[in-house]
Structures are given as structure tokens and as C-alpha cells.
C-alpha positions in Angstrom: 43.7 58.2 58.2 46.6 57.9 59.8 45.1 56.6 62.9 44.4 53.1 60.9 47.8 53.3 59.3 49.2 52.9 62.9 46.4 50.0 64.1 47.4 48.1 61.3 51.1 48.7 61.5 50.4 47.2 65.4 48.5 44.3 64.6 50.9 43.5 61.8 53.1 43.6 64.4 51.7 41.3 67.3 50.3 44.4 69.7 46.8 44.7 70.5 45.7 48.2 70.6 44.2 49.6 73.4 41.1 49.7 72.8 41.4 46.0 72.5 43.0 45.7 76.1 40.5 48.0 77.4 37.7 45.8 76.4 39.4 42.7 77.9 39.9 44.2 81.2 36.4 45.4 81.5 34.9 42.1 80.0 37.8 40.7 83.1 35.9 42.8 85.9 32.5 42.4 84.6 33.2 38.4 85.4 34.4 39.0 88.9 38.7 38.0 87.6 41.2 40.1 89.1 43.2 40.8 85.9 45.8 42.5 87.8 46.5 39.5 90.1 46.5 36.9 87.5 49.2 38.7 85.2 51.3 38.6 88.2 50.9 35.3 89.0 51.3 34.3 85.0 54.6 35.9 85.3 55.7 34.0 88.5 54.7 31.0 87.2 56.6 31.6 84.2 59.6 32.1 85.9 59.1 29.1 88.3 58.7 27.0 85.4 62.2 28.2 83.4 64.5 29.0 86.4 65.6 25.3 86.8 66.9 25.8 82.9 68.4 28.6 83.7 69.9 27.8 86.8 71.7 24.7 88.1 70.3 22.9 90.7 67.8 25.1 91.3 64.8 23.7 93.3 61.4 25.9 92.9 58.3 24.3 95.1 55.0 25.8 93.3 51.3 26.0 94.8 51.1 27.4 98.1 48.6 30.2 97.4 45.6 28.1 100.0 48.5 29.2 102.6 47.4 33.0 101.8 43.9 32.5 102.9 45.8 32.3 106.6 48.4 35.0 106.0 46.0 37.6 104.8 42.9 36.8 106.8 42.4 39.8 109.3 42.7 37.8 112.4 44.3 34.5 111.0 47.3 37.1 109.7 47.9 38.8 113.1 48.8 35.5 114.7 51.2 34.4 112.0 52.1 37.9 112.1 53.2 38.0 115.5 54.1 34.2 116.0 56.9 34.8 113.6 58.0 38.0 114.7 58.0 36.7 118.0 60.9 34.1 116.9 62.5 36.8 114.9 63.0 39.2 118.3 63.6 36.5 120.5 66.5 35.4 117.5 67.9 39.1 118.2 67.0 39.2 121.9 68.4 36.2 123.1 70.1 33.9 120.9 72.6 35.9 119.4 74.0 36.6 123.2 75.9 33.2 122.6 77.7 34.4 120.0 78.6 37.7 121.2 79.5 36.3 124.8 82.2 34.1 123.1 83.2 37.4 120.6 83.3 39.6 123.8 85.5 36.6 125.7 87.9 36.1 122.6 88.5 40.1 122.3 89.1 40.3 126.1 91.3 37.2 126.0 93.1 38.9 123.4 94.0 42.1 125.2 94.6 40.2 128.4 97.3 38.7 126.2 98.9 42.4 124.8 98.6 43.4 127.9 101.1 41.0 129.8 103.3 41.6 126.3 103.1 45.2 127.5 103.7 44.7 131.0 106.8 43.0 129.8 108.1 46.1 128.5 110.9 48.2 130.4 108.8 51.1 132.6 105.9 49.4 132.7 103.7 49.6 135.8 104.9 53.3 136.3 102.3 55.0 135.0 104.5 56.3 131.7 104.5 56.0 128.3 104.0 51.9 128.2 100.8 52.3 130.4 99.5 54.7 128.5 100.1 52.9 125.0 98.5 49.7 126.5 95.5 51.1 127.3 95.6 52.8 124.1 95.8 49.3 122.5 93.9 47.0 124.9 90.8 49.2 125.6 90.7 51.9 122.7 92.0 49.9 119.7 91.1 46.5 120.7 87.8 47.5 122.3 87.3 49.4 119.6 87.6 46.8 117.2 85.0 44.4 119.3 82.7 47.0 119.7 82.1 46.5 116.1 82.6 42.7 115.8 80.0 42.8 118.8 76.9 43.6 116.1 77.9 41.0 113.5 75.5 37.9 115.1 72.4 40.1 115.2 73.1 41.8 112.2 73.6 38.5 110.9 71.0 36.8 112.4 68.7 39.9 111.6 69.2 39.8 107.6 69.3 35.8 107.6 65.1 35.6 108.6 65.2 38.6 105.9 66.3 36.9 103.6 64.8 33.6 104.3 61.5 35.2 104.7 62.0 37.5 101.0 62.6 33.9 99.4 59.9 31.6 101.0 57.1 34.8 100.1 56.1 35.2 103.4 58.1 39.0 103.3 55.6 40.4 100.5 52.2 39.0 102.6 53.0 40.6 106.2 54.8 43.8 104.3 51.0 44.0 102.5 49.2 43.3 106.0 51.3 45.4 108.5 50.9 48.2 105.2 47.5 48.7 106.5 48.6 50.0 110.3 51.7 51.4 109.3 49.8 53.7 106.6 48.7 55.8 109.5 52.7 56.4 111.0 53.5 57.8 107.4 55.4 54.8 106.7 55.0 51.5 104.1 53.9 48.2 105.7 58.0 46.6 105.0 59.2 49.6 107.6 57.8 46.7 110.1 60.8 44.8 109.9 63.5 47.4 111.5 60.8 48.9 113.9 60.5 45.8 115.4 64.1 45.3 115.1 65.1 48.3 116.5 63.6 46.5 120.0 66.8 44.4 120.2 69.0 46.6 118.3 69.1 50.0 116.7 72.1 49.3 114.9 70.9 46.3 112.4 67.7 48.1 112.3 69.0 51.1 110.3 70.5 49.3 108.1 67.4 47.0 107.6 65.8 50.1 106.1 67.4 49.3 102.9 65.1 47.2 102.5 62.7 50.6 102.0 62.3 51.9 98.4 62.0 55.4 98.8 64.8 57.5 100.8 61.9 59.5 102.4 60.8 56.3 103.8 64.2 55.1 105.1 65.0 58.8 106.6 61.8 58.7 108.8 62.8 55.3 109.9 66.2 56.1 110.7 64.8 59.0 112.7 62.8 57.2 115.1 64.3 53.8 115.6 66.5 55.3 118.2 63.4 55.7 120.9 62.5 52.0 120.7 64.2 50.5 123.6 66.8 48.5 122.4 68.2 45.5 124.6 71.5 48.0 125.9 68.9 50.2 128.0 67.4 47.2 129.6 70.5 46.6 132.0 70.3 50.6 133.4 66.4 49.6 133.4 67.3 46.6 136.0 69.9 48.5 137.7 67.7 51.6 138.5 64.2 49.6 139.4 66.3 47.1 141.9 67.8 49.7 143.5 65.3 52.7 143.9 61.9 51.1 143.2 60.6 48.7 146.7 59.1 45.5 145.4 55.6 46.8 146.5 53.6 49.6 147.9 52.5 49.9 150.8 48.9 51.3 149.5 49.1 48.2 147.0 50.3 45.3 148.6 50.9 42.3 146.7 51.3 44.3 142.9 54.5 43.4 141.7 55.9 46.8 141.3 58.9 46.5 139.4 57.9 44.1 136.4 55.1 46.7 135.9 57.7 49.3 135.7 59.6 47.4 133.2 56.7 46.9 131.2 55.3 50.2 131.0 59.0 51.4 130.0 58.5 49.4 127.3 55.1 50.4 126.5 56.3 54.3 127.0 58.8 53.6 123.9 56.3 51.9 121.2 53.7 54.4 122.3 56.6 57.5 121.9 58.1 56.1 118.5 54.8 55.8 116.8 53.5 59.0 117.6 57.4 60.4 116.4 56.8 58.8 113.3 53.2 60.4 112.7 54.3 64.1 113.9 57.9 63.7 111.8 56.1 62.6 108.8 53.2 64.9 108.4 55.5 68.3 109.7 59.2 67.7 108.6 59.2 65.1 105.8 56.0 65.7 104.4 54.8 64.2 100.7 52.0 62.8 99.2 51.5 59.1 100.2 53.4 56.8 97.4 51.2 54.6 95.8 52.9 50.9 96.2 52.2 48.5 94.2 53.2 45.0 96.3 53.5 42.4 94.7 52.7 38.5 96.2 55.3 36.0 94.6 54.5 32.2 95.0 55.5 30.3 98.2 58.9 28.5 97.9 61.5 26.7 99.0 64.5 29.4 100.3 67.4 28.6 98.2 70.5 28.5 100.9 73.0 29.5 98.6 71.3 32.7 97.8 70.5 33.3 101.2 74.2 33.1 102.5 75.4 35.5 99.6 72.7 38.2 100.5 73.7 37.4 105.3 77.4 37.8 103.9 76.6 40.3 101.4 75.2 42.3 103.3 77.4 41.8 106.8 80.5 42.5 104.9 78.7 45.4 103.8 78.2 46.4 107.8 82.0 46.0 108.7 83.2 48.1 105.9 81.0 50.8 105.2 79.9 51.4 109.6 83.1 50.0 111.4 85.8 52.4 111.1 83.5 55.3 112.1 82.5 53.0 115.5 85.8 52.8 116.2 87.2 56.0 115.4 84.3 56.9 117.5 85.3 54.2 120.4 88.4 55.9 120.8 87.8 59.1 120.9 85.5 58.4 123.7 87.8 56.4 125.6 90.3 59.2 125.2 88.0 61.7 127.1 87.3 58.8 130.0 91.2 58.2 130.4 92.6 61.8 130.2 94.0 63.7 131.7 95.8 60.7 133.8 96.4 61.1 137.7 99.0 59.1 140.2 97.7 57.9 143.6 99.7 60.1 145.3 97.5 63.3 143.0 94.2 62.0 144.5 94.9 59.8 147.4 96.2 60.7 151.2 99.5 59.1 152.3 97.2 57.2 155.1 94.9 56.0 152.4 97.6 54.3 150.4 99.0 53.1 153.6 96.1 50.8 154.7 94.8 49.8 151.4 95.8 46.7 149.2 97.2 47.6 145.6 93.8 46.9 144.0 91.9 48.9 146.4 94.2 51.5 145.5 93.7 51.0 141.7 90.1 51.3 142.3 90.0 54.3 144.1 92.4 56.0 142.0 90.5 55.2 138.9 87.6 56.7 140.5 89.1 59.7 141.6 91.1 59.7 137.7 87.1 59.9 136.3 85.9 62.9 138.0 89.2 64.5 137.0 89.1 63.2 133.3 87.5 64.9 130.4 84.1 63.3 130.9 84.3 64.5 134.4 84.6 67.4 133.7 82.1 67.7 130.9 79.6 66.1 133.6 80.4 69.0 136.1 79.9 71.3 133.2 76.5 70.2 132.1 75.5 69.0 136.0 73.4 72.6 136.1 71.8 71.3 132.9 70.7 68.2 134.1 70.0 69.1 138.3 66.3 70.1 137.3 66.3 66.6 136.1 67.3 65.0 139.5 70.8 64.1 138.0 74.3 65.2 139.5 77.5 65.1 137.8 78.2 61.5 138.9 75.2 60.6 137.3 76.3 63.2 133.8 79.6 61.3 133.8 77.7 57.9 133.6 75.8 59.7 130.5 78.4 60.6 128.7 80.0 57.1 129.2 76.9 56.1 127.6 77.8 57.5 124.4 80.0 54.3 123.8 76.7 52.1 124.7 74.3 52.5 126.8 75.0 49.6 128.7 78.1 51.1 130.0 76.2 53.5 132.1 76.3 51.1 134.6 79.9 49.8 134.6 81.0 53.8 134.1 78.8 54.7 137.6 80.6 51.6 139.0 84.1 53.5 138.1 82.8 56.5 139.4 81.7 54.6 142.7 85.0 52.7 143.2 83.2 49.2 142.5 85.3 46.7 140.3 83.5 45.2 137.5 80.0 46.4 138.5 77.2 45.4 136.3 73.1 46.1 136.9 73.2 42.9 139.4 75.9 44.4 141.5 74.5 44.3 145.0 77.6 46.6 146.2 76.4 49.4 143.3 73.2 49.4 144.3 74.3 49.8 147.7 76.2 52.8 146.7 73.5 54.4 145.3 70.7 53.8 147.9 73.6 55.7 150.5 74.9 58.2 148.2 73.6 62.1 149.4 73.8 65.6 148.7 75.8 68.1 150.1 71.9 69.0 152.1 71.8 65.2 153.0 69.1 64.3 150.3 70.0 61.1 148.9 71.1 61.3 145.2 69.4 58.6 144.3 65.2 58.7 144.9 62.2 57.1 143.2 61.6 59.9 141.2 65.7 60.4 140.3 64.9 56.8 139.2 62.0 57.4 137.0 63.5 60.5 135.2 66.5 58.7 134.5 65.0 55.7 132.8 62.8 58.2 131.5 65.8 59.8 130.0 67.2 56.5 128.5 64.1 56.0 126.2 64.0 59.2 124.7 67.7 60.4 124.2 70.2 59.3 121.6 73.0 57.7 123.4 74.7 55.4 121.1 77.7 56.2 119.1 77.6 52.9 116.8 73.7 54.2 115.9 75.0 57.6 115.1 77.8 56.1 113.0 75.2 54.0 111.3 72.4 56.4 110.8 75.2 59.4 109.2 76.1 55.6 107.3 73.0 54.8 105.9 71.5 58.3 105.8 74.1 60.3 103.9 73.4 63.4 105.7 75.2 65.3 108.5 72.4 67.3 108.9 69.8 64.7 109.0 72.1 63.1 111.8 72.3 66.0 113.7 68.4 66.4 114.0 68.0 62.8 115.2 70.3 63.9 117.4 68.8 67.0 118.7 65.1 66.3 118.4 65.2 62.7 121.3 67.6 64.9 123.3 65.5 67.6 123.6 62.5 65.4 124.2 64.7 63.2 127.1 65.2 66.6 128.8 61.6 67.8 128.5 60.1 64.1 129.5 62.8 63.6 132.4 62.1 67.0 133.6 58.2 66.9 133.7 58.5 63.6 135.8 60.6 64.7 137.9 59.3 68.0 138.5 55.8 67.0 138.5 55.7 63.7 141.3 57.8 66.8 143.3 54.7 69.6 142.6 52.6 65.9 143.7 54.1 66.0 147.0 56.2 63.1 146.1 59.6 63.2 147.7 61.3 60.2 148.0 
């Protein structure tokens, strides 16, 4: 019939019918080969045998595979696991603060420059138009601009192990081992890479989850990488525990207090964003589990020159597609810090001015300029908001200076406290805030203010160059707006419940 037309037609042509391949695979599994594994690794070692004819230079290592009886053992793979993304954190962590030391120095070099061009200018120092313009240009535009520069060595640093890792092989192997955990959050065992990520930076983590194939996966990364607790909430962690939290207490002496804090804080966060994932998975972006087929290339030498094109590739990629909305953003916020502007003779008594030195009266009139600006006022306006919390609208202004980075929480409440160039080791902030009371004589500042506050900082989404990035890499306005909404609503609710509840526990300082 026709039916033997066609098999004869095929094996005139070179295919083997199925029937033929069905036979072969069973005869495969009868003798204990995994069919699957070997056509994969026939075709690898194809191409590791042609590439060097292909391309020039090209150096290709081959064997390697024992190396997998260590990668993909159960416990033997947890160590590797871990040991190397220990080193990959710690690259993000710690050394790329080098780099972004010298690119903060060089940008503030730069507007120190512009602004003694400015100060050259005819009305400057009067508090006119030139003033305005300069800090326009020094802090908004300039500061703008590093604020993006900032990310480039852990972004760069972040997709240089990807990439070396993707070419070596290792990538595929902990991908397929973390695949097994992951499963369980909803998401595919290569979403470990911006997770873990996301510890030291939210920003190269989102766009890490490119590396994701299917937009459902990268949308339910996006939406929880903001609660891991990135590097920036670590100094308003070290500010809050050294000045609120004793060392000790006194019903456990000797139990370092404050390093347990820190840890659990920590803890709090991977605990938080894995349950996210599940609940956000299973109720809002809900679909049958894909079925992922991952692949194990052989190990190999990483070729650098295909590892600098996919760092700069993908770098450049950053800057243009992510940096204009940062610093749109940037200034925008600095706008509502700055405005509207106030002389010291606005905010400050004759007498005041009379017995202070010209900086002291910079200081104080900046402080006074704050609780007038825009932010000030929006903290005022949301301070009923945020009292159930323990927060007053010192504490809302230092949130919404947050937006920029979180980080600047702390230099924002030194602003708001009259203390020059305060940063989380300031011994004068803490000092501030350990004496700063309520109209009833409370202090501001308590144990419990402290907890709800850091509290707050792990859940909430606080970071304008993470919401540029996630509308970036997302696409959506209204996927955006519900990472937005749904950490927000959580920081309220978590903040609120400890501060509440340690009051309800008779627990008032």
C-alpha cells in the first residue's frame, strides 16, 4: 500500500523509520545506555572536534565528565555549589566596592570642579539663579549620571562569572542541581543565579533573569528579588542596631545581641522571598510546570574573547536600555528634596545667625530647607500613615529619601538632624536619635521603633534604579506597579505587627 511506498521512499532516502528508532531505543534501555545522554554528548563532541576549523584560534579542552561525579553528587554538589557561590557574592559584596569607591570619588571630583566654575559666576553665593543651576548640575545631573555609572562593576562583575561559568559547563550542572529545590518556589533551577544576586544587588539581578527562558519565569523573579536584602539596607541595618539595640541583655548576659539581629534580618529576607515566590507563583502567575530539558555540555576552557563580548555586551546593554530612566528618576527626586528653597533669614532667628559660623548656618538651614521641601512635606502628609508603625515625619522624610537608594536613608536623616556628612558610623547621628522625643517626651527612637523600621526596609520597595530596571526588563507598567504595591503593603503590615505587638507584650522601650 501506500504505507510501504513511503518506507521505501525513506530508506531510499537515508531515514530510518520509526519503528526502526523505536526498537533501537528499547533494545538502548533494555542494556542499561542512556540514549538520551549519549546523543547529546555525540553532538558536543562533534562540535568540540570541528570548532577549531571553524574558528581561529579556538582552543576546546575535552574530557572532564569524572568532574560530574562531584558536581552532581547530592552532598559533593552542595559544597561546590555553595563554595563557588560564595566567591561569586563576595565578588558582588565586596570587591566591586573598589571600583565604585574610585567611580563615586571621580564623579564627586568632577562636580567639586563645576561647582567652583559655578561659584565663579556673577550672583553666585546669593541663593539665585546660579545656585540653583549648580545644584541642578552638580547633584541632580551629575549625581544622576553616577548613580548609574555606580552599578556598572557589579553588573560587570555579576555577568563576567556568568559567563565564565556558561563557558567552562559548570552553569548547566548547578542550574540542574539547584532545579531540584527551586522546583518547589515555582521557579527553574538557573533562577539561582539572580536570587542569590539580588543579596548584593537588586539591580544586576533583574537583569540576570535574562538568562530565564520563559517570561513567566523571569516576571516571578523580578517580583521578588526586591525582598532579598541587598547590600544598600545593610548600612540603615548598622545605623539602627548601634544606636537603639544595647550590646546585651540584661536577662542574657554575654549573647551578642546585635550580630544576632543582623543575622536574623537576613534570615527574615531568604525566609520572606521564598515563601513570595511560592504564594506569587501558585495564585497570580499560575501555569503548568514547564518541562526543561537541560542539557550538560562538556567541561572547557572559557574562551576570553567570547566572554568580554557577552560582560560588554551585555553592560552596554545596562547603560542604554536602564540609565536614562535612573536618572530621569534621580532628578526628579532631588527636585522634591531641594524645593521649594528657603534663606536663613526664612528659618533661622537673627540671634542664631549671630552666634553661628557660616557652615553651622548652612547646616541648619538645610535642615530646616528639608522639613519645608517637597519630601517634607509629603513625610508630614503620610506621618499619620506611618505613626502606627512607630515612625514620625523625620523618619517619612528619610523614606522617601530612600527612593533614590536606600543607603541614603541615613545621610537624608543626617540632613534632617543638622549633621554634615553623616553616614551609619556617625557617632553624632546616633546621638541624635537616642535624644530625639515626642511632643509627650517619648523618645522617637526605641527598640521596637528600631525593629519595625528594619522590619520595613526588608519588605518595601525602595529603590528607584530597581523600579527603572524591573519596568526595563519587565515590559509592563502594570506588572511594575504590583511589585510595587504588594512589598509595600507587606512592609506596612510586618512593621506594624512588630511594633504593635512587643507594645500589646508590655515592651516599651
Amino acid at each position: 500500500g501506500d504505507g510501504d511506498d513511503n518506507d521505501d521512499a525513506s530508506q531510499a532516502a537515508g531515514v530510518v523509520p520509526l519503528a526502526a528508532l523505536e526498537q533501537a531505543r528499547s533494545r538502548a534501555v533494555a542494556s542499561g545506555r542512556d540514549l538520551d545522554a549519549e546523543i547529546v554528548q555525540s553532538r558536543y563532541l562533534w562540535i568540540d572536534a570541528h570548532v577549531p576549523g571553524f574558528v581561529s584560534g579556538a582552543h576546546v579542552t575535552r574530557g572532564g565528565y569524572r568532574i560530574d561525579a562531584l558536581v552532581m553528587h547530592p552532598i559533593g554538589g552542595a559544597v561546590v555549589f555553595v563554595a563557588v557561590m560564595l566567591v561569586v557574592f563576595l565578588a558582588l559584596f565586596s570587591w566591586s566596592d573598589p571600583l565604585i569607591g574610585l567611580i563615586e570619588a571621580a564623579f564627586a571630583a568632577v562636580g567639586d570642579v563645576v561647582g567652583q566654575v559655578f561659584a565663579l559666576a556673577p550672583g553666585a553665593g546669593s541663593g539665585g539663579v546660579v545656585d540653583v543651576a549648580r545644584d541642578l548640575v552638580v547633584d541632580g545631573i551629575i549625581g544622576g549620571v553616577g548613580s548609574v555609572v555606580v552599578f556598572v562593576p557589579q553588573i560587570g562583575l555579576l555577568f563576567l562569572f556568568l559567563a565564565l561559568l556558561e563557558d567552562c559547563g559548570y552553569l548547566a550542572r548547578a542550574a540542574t542541581w539547584m532545579d531540584r529545590v527551586l522546583r518547589f518556589a515555582g521557579l527553574p533551577g538557573h533562577a539561582f543565579v539572580p536570587l542569590l544576586s539580588g543579596f548584593a544587588c537588586a539591580v544586576p539581578a533583574i537583569v540576570a533573569t535574562r538568562t530565564l527562558s520563559r517570561r513567566r519565569d523571569r516576571l516571578l523573579a523580578m517580583a521578588v528579588l526586591p525582598l532579598t536584602s541587598c547590600s544598600a539596607r545593610l548600612p540603615v541595618y548598622a545605623l539602627v542596631i548601634g544606636a537603639v539595640l544595647p550590646a546585651s541583655f540584661a536577662a542574657l548576659p554575654g549573647v551578642p545581641v546585635r550580630p544576632l539581629v543582623l543575622f536574623a534580618m537576613y534570615t527574615f529576607s531568604a525566609i520572606v522571598t521564598l515563601v513570595a515566590a511560592v504564594v506569587i507563583g501558585r495564585l497570580v502567575l499560575a501555569e503548568p510546570p514547564a518541562q526543561v530539558l537541560l542539557e550538560l555540555p562538556p567541561w572547557r576552557a572559557p574562551q576570553p574573547r567570547v566572554v568580554a563580548r557577552l560582560v560588554w555586551s551585555r553592560v552596554a546593554g545596562f547603560l542604554r536600555e536602564a540609565g536614562g530612566v535612573i536618572l530621569a528618576a534621580t532628578i526628579v527626586l532631588w527636585a522634591l528634596l531641594y524645593f521649594p528653597r528657603v534663606t536663613p533669614e526664612e528659618v533661622l532667628s537673627a540671634e542664631v545667625i549671630a552666634r553661628s559660623t557660616p557652615e553651622q548656618i548652612e547646616e541648619l538651614t538645610a535642615a530646616a530647607g528639608l522639613e519645608r521641601s517637597f519630601a517634607g512635606m509629603i513625610g508630614k502628609t503620610i506621618e499619620p500613615v506611618i505613626a502606627p508603625l512607630g515612625f514620625d515625619w523625620r523618619i517619612g522624610v528619610g523614606l522617601v529619601g530612600a527612593f533614590a537608594a536606600r543607603e541614603v536613608f541615613v545621610s537624608t536623616l543626617g540632613v534632617v538632624y543638622g549633621i554634615a556628612d553623616a553616614d551609619e558610623e556617625s557617632q553624632s547621628l546616633r546621638e541624635h536619635i537616642q535624644a530625639e522625643r515626642r511632643p509627650d517626651g517619648t523618645p522617637v527612637w526605641s527598640a521596637r521603633t528600631g525593629l519595625s523600621l528594619m522590619v520595613f526596609f526588608a519588605l518595601a520597595m525602595q529603590c528607584m534604579s530597581t523600579l527603572a530596571v524591573l519596568r526595563r526588563e519587565s515590559g509592563s507598567w502594570s506588572w511594575t506597579a504590583f511589585v510595587v504595591v504588594y512589598p509595600t503593603a507587606m512592609a506596612w503590615v510586618g512593621s506594624f505587627v512588630v511594633y504593635q505587638g512587643l507594645g500589646l507584650l508590655g515592651w516599651s522601650g
